[in-house]
N, C-alpha and C positions, 0 to 999 in steps of 0.2 A: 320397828320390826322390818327387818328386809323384805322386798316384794316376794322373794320366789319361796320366805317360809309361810305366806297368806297362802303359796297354794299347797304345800305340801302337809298331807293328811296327820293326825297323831301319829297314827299306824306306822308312816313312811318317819317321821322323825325319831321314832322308837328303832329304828331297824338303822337308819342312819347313823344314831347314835351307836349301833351294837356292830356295825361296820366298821365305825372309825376305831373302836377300839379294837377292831381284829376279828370279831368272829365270822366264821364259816356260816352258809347258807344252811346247814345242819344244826349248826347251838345258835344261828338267831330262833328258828323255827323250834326247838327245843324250850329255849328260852321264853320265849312270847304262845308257848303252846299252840302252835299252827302249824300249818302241812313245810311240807316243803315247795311247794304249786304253790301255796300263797308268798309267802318270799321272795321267789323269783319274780312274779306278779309285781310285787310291792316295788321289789329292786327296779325292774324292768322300768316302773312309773318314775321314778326318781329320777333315772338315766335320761328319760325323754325329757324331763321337766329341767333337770338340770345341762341338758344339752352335752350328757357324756357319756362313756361308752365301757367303762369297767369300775369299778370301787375304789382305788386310786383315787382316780379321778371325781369322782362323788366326792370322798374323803377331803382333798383340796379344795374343792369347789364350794363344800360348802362350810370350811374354816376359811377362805380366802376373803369369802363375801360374806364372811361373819353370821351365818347362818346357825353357826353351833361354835359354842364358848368353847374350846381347850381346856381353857382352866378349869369347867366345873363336870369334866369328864370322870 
C-alpha cells in the first residue's frame, strides 16, 4: 500500500474515486448523500495531502503513484 493512501480517509478515496471518473462536486455529493460543504472539505483535504491544487491533478497524482487502479474503475 502506498504511503499517502495510509493517510487518506474512506470518505476522501470514495470521492477520489468519483473524481476520477468525472463527477461534479454536485453528483459526488448527490452520490455519497452529503452536502456540498462536505465535498469541497473532503476535496480541499486531498489537495493538501496530495500537494495539488485542482482535480486534474488529484486524478494524475493519484494513478501516477498508484494510489487507485484504472483498471478496476
Amino acid at each position: 500500500m502506498n504511503e499517502t493512501t495510509k493517510t487518506l480517509t474512506t470518505r476522501e478515496m470514495d470521492i477520489l474515486l468519483l473524481i476520477i471518473k468525472g463527477y461534479s462536486n454536485e453528483e459526488i455529493a448527490k452520490t455519497l448523500v452529503i452536502s456540498i460543504h462536505t465535498v469541497k472539505a473532503h476535496i480541499e483535504s486531498i489537495y493538501r495531502k496530495f500537494n495539488v491544487h485542482n482535480k486534474v491533478q488529484a486524478a494524475i497524482y493519484s494513478v501516477y503513484y498508484k494510489i487507485v487502479d484504472i483498471n478496476k474503475i
